[in-house]
C-alpha positions in Angstrom: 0.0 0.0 0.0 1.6 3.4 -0.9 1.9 6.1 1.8 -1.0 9.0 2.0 -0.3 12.2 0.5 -2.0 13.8 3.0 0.2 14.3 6.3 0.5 16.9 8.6 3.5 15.8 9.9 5.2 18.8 12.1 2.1 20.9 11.9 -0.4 21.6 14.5 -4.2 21.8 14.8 -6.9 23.0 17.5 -10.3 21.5 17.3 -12.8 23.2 19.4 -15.5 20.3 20.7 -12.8 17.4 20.6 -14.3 15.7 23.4 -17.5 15.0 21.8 -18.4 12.9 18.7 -17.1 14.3 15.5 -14.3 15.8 17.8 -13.1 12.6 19.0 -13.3 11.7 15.3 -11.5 14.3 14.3 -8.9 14.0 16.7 -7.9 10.5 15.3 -7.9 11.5 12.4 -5.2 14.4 12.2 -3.4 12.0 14.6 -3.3 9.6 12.2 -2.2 12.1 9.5 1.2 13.2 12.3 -0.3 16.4 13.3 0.5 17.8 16.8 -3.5 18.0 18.4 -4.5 20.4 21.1 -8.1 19.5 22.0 -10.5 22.0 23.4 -13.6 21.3 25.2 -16.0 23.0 28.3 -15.8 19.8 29.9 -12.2 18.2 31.0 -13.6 14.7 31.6 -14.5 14.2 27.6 -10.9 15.1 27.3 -9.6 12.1 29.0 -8.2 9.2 27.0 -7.6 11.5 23.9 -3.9 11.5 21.8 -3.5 15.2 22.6 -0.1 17.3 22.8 -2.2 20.4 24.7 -5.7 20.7 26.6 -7.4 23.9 26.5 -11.0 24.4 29.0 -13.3 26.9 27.6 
């Protein structure tokens, strides 16, 4: 299998809501793709378990 084109290797995202669904989705994903992930979220508990490099409580 050839490696993706699309990698985010070095970079870094924020996703607002990563605790939730799509977040958590999300999350994986630019994980997946090497990206550095700094989750945000109102509640700290839906933060816990996630791959995440920075936690931010709003």
């Amino acid at each position: 299998m050839s490696a993706s084109p699309f990698r985010l290797d070095g970079k870094t995202v924020l996703i607002s809501g990563a605790g939730g669904g799509i977040g958590r989705s999300m999350v994986a994903g630019f994980r997946a793709a090497g990206a550095n992930v700094i989750g945000a979220d109102h509640d700290a508990d839906l933060l816990a378990g996630l791959d995440l490099a920075g936690r931010v409580l709003f």
